[in-house]
C-alpha positions in Angstrom: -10.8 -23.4 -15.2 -13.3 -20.7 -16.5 -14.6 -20.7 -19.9 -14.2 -17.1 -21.5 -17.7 -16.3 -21.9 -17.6 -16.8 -17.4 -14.4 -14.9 -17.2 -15.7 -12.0 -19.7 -19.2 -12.3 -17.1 -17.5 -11.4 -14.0 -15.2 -8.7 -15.4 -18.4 -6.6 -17.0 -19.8 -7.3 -13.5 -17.0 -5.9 -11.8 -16.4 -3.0 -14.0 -20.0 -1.7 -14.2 -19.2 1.0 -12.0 -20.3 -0.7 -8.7 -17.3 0.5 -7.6 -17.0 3.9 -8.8 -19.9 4.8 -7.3 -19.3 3.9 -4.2 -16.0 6.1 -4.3 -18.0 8.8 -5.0 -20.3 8.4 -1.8 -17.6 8.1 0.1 -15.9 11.2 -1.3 -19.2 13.6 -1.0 -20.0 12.1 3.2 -19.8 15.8 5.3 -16.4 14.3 7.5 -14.7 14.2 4.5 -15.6 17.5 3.4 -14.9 18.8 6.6 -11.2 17.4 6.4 -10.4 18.5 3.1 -11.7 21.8 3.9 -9.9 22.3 7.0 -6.5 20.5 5.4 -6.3 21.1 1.8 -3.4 19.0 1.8 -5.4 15.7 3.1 -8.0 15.5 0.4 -5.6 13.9 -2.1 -3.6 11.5 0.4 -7.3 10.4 0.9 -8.2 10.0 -2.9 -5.0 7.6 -2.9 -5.6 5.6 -0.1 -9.2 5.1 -1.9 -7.3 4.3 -5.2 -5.5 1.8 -3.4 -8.4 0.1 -2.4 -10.3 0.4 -5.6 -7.5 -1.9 -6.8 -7.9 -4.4 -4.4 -11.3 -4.4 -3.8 -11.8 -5.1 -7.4 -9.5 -7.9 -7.5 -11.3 -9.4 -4.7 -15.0 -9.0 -7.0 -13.2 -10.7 -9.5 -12.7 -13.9 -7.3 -16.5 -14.5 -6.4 -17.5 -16.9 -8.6 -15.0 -19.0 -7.2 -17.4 -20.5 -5.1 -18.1 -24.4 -6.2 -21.6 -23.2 -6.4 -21.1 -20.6 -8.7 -18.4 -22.5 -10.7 -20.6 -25.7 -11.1 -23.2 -23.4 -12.6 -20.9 -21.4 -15.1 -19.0 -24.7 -16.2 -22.3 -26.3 -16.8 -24.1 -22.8 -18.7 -20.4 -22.9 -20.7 -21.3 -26.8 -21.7 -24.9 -25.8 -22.7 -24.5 -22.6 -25.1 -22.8 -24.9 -27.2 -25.4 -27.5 -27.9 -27.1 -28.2 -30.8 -31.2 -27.6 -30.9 -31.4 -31.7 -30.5 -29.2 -32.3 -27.9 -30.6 -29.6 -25.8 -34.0 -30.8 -25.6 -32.9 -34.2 -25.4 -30.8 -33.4 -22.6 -33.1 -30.5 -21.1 -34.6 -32.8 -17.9 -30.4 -33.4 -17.0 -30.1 -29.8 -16.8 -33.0 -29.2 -14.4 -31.6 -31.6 -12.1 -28.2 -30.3 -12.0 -30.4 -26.4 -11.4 -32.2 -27.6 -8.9 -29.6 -28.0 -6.4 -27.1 -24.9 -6.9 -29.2 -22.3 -9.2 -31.2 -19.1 -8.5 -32.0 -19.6 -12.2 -34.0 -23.0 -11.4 -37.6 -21.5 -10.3 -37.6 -19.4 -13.8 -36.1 -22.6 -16.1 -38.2 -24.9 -14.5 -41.3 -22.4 -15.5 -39.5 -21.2 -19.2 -39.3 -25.5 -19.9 -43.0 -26.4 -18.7 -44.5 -23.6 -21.0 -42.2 -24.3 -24.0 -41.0 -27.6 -24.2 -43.8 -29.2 -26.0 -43.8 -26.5 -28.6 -39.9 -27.7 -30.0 -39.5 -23.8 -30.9 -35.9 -23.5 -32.0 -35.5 -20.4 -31.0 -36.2 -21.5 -27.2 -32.7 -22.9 -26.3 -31.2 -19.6 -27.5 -33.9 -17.9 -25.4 -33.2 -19.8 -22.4 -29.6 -19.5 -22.4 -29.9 -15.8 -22.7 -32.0 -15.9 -19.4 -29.6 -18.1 -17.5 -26.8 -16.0 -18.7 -28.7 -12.6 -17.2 -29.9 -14.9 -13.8 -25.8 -15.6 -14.0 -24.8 -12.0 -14.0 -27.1 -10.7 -11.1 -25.9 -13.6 -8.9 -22.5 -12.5 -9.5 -23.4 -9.0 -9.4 -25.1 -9.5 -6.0 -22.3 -11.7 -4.6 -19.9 -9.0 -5.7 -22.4 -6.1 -3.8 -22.2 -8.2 -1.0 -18.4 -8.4 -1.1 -18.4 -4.2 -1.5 -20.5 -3.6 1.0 -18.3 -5.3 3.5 -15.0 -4.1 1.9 -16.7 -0.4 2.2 -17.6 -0.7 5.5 -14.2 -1.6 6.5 -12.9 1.2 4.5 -15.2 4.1 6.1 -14.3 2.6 9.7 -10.6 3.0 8.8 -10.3 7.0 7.0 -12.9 7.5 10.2 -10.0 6.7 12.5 -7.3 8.1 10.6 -8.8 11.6 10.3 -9.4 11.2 13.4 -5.8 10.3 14.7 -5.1 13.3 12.4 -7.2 15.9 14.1 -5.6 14.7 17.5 -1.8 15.2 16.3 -2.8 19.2 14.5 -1.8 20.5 18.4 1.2 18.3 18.0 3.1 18.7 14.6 4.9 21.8 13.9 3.3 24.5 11.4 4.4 23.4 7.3 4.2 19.2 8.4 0.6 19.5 6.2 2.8 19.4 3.3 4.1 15.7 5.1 0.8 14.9 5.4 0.8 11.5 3.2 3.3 9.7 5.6 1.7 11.4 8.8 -1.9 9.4 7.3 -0.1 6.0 6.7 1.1 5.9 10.2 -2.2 7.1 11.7 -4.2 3.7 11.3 -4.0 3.0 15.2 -7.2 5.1 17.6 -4.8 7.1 20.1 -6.2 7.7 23.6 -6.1 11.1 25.1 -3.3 10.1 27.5 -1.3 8.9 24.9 -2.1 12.6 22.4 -0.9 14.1 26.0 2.4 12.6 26.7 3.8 13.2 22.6 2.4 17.3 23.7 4.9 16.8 26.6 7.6 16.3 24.5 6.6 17.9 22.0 6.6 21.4 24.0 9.9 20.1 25.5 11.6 19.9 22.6 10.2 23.3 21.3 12.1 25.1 24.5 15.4 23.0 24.4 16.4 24.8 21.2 20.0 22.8 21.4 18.0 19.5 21.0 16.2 21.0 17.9 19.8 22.2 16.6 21.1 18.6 16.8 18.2 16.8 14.9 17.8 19.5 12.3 22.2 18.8 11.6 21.3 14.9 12.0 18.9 15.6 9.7 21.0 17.0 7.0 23.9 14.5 7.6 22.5 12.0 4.5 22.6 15.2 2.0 26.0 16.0 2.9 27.5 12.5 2.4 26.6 12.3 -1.1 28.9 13.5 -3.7 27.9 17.3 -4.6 28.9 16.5 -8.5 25.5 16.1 -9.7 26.0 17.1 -13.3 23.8 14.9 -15.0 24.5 14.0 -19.5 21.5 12.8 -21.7 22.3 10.5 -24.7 19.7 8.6 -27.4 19.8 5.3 -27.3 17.6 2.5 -29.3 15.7 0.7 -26.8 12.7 -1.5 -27.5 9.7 -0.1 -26.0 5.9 -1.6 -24.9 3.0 0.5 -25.8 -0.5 -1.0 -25.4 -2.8 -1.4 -28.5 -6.3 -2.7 -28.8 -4.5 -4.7 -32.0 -2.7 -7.2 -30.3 -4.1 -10.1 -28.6 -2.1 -10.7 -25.5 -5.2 -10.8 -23.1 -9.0 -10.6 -23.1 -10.1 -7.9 -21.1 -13.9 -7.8 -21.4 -16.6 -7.3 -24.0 -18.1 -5.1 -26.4 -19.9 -5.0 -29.8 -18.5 -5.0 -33.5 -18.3 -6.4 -36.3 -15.2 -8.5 -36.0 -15.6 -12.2 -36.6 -12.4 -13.6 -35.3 -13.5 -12.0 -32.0 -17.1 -13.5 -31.8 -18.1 -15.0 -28.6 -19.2 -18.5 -29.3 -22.9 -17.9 -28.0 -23.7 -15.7 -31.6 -22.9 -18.3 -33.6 -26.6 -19.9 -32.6 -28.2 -17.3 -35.4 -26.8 -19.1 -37.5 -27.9 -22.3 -36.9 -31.5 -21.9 -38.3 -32.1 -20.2 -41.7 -34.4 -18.1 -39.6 -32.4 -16.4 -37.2 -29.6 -16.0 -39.9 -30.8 -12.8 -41.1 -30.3 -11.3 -37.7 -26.8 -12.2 -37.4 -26.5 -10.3 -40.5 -28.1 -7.7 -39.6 -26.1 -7.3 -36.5 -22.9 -8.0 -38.6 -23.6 -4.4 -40.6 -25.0 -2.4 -37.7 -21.3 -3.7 -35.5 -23.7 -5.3 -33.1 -22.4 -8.5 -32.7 -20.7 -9.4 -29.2 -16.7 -9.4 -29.7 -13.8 -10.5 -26.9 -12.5 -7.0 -26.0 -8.8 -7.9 -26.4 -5.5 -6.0 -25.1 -1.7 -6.4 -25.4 1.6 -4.4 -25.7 2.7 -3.5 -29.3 6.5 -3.8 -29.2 8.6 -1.0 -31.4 12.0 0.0 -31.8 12.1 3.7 -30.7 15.1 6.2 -29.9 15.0 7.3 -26.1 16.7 10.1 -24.0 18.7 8.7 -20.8 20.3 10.6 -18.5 23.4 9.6 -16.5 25.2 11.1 -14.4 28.6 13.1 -15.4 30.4 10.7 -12.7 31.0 7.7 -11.6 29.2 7.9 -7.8 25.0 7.7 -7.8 23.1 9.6 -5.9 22.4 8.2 -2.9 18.9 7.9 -1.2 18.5 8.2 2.4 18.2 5.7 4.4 16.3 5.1 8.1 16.9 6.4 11.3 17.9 3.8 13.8 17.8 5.4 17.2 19.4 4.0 20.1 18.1 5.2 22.9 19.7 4.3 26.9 16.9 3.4 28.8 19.3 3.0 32.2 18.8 3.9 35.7 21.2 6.8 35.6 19.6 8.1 32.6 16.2 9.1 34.3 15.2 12.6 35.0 16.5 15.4 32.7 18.5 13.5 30.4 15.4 10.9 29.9 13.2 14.1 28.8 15.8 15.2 26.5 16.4 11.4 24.9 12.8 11.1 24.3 12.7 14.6 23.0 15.4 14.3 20.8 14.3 10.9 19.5 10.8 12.6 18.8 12.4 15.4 16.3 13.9 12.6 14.5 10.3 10.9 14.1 9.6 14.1 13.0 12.6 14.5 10.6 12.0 11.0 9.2 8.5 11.6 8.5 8.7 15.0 6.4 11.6 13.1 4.0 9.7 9.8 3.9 12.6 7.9 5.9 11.8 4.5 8.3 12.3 5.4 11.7 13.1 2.9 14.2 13.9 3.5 18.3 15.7 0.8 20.4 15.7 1.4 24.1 18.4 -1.0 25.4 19.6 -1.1 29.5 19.8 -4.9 30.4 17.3 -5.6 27.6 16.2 -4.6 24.3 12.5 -3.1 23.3 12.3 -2.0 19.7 9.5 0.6 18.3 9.2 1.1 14.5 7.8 4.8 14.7 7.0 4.6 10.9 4.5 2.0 10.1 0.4 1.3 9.8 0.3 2.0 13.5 3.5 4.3 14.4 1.8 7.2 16.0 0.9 4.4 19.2 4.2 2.8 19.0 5.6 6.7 19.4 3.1 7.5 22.5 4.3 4.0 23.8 8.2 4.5 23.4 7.3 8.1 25.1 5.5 6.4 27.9 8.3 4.0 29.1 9.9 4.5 32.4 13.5 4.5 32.4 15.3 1.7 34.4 18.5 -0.9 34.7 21.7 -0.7 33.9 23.7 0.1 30.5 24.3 -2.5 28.4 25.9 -0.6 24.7 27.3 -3.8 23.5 24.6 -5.9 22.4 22.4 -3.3 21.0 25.3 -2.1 18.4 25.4 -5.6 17.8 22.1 -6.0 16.7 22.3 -2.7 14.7 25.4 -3.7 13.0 23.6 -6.4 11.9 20.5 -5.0 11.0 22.1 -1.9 8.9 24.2 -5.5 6.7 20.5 -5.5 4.9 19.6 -3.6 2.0 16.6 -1.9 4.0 19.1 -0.2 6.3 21.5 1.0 3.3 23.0 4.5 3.9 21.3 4.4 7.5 21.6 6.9 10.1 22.5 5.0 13.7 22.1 8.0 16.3 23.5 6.9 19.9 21.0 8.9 23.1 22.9 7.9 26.2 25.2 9.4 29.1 28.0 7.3 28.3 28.9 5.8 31.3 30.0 2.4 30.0 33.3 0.8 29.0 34.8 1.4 26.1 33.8 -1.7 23.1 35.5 -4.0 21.9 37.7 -3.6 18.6 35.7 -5.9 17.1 32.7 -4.1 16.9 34.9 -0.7 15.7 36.2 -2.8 13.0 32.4 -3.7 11.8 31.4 0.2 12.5 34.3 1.3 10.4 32.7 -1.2 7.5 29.9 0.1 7.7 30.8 3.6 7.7 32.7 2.6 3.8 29.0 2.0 2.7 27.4 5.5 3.4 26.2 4.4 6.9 26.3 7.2 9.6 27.2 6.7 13.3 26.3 9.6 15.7 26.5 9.6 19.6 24.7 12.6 21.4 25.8 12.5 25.1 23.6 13.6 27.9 26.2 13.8 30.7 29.5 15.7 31.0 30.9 12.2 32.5 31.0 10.3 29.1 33.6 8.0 28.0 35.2 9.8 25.6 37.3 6.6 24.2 33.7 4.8 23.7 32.6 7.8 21.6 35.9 8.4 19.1 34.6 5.7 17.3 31.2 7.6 15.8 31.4 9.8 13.0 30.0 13.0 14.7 29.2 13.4 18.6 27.6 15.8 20.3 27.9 16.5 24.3 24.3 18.3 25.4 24.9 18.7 29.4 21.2 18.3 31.0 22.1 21.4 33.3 19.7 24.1 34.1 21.9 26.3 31.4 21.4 23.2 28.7 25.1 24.0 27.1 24.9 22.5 23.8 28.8 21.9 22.5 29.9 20.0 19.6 32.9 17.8 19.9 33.7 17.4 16.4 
């Protein structure tokens, strides 16, 4: 375990600024310029995704002198400061063997010790630990360069790519998705080829011209809002609630260091002035000019203070939207048109999802079951990948519903929207997986079945909540059921 004086060492290290400056060489490089100036709207999702690694970068230059090398030296420099004048001369040859082994500080001891030792100067041990505390800090501080460097580098290589995904997908996305932008960058972490920019083109454009496909995902859309209670009237009330505000005053946690004149704060090392009636003067002095070195402490002061909630008027929250889980049949006899129009479809959802911050998953099920999560680190491949699959096998409904039901049981999937893409041409299920549908349905989860063939089983589809019938016909009817 560190000693405070160690701990207090490697957080002034890490919060010189190291870090700081390096976000401001990143921000200043011409490509990011370039982006911000051609996208207003990306230069803060970039400032944010920096944020978020100034966090953890700086937790991770916290952890360098967790090294047994570096921990050996700063458990044996916290044993040292607190030796008497005697017992550090007396023990001074001990210390040079344990230097010698794990210490960038050892050349410059062995040196300070060979041209002082015979003198018996008391002011030399104080002198020497003040060296091996600065030989201490630019180890650290070099370890922890070492660690930023690499950390940066990694950063550049990843906004890099994802302005670079970006700059791909401005041909793709529809004009006013740049005020979207901040879920658009966390899904652009994957390098897209130019086939794969190409086929999400293709359906982009296709969905463009099939206005009825646009018509259905823009009312899918909406579905969430208009199954929450429209009695939003909201009442505010004070209440006495006990509340945490942070002060400098209370001592929960040291945080670093600075200089003052408080003596219950004093670092143990400036209690070596006074020692020797010689050096006591200067601990004086530094006493009235605030200069002595103090913990820099930090806590939350607790008060009683009256606060304005607001509730709502009644008894049903607002509900948030959930994901998309899109079902997509990826049969034989759904190849051709009513593939295009799927894939299509399924793409405007992406696209819905992505402008109100929803998850967005796609299942293609036939005889088997391949599922794409459109909305994560990598979406924008697993979307050109999903749109690059070749439609095949037979329909299988029953165990992808299944899997869904289950899947929309979890708290991640609450209020869910399950959208069915298929022809239809299956039997009708079973009533046990109507009964779990029609639980579901009592927990603000949405079933919707869009129909790409004029031969669908209507009984299969009575048991969604909305259903629409677009015929893949060279007029592209689009009728609503109910």
């Amino acid at each position: 375990m560190l000693g405070a004086d160690a701990l207090n060492l490697v957080l002034m290290v890490a919060e010189s600024g190291m870090i700081d400056s390096s976000i401001t060489e990143i921000l200043s490089r011409p490509q990011f310029l370039t982006a911000a100036k051609s996208n207003p709207n990306i230069k803060p999702t970039i400032k944010n995704h920096i944020l978020k690694w100034r966090g953890k970068v700086k937790h991770k230059m916290t952890k360098v002198c967790e090294t047994e090398r570096i921990q050996e030296e700063l458990a044996l420099y916290q044993e040292v400061i607190h030796w008497s004048e005697s017992e550090f001369y007396c023990q001074v040859d001990d210390i040079m063997t344990k230097l010698q082994w794990h210490s960038s500080f050892y050349i410059e001891a062995k040196e300070l010790i060979n041209n002082n030792k015979s003198l018996m100067n008391p002011m030399f041990p104080r002198f020497f630990c003040e060296r091996w505390y600065q030989s201490l800090s630019d180890s650290i501080k070099q370890a922890q360069l070492s660690e930023l460097k690499e950390d940066k580098e990694k950063l550049l290589a990843d906004l890099y790519q994802r302005i670079e995904t970006l700059k791909a997908m401005e041909s793709i996305t529809e004009e006013g998705d740049d005020a979207h932008i901040g879920k658009l960058w966390d899904m652009a972490s994957a390098k897209l080829t130019k086939s794969n920019v190409d086929i999400m083109k293709l359906h982009a454009r296709f969905l463009k011209k099939n206005k009825g496909l646009q018509e259905i995902a823009s009312k899918l859309g909406r579905m969430a809002n208009e199954a929450q209670n429209h009695d939003r009237s909201q009442a505010t009330a004070e209440e006495v609630k006990v509340v945490e505000e942070k002060s400098d005053f209370v001592t929960d946690d040291i945080v670093g260091i600075q200089e003052g004149d408080d003596l219950s704060r004093l670092l143990p090392n400036e209690t070596l002035f006074l020692s020797h009636p010689e050096l006591e003067v200067i601990f004086y002095q530094h006493l009235v000019d605030k200069r002595l070195m103090n913990y820099r402490m930090e806590g939350a002061d607790r008060k009683l203070r009256k606060v304005t909630a607001h509730s709502r008027a009644s008894n049903d929250a607002l509900v948030e939207k959930g994901p998309f889980v899109v079902c997509v049949d990826a049969s034989g006899s759904m190849s051709g048109f009513p593939e295009q129009c799927a894939k299509a479809l399924a793409y405007g959802l992406m696209q819905i999802a992505l402008a109100e911050e929803r998850d967005c998953y796609v299942v293609l099920f036939s005889t088997q079951q391949i599922t794409y999560e459109l909305s994560k680190q990598d979406g924008l491949r697993e979307v050109a990948d999903f749109l690059s699959y070749k439609f095949h096998g037979g329909t299988d409904l029953e165990p992808v519903l299944e899997q869904s039901i289950e899947l929309m049981h979890g708290d991640k999937y609450k209020n869910a929207d399950l959208v069915v893409l298929s022809d239809f041409i299956a039997p009708t299920q079973s009533e046990n997986i109507a009964a779990m549908v029609e639980d579901l349905k009592q927990h603000q989860n949405r079933f919707h079945a869009v129909c790409l063939s004029k031969y669908g089983n209507p009984a299969l589809m009575a048991m969604f909540d909305h259903t629409w019938s677009y015929h893949p016909s060279m007029l592209g009817r689009l009728t609503q059921i109910r």
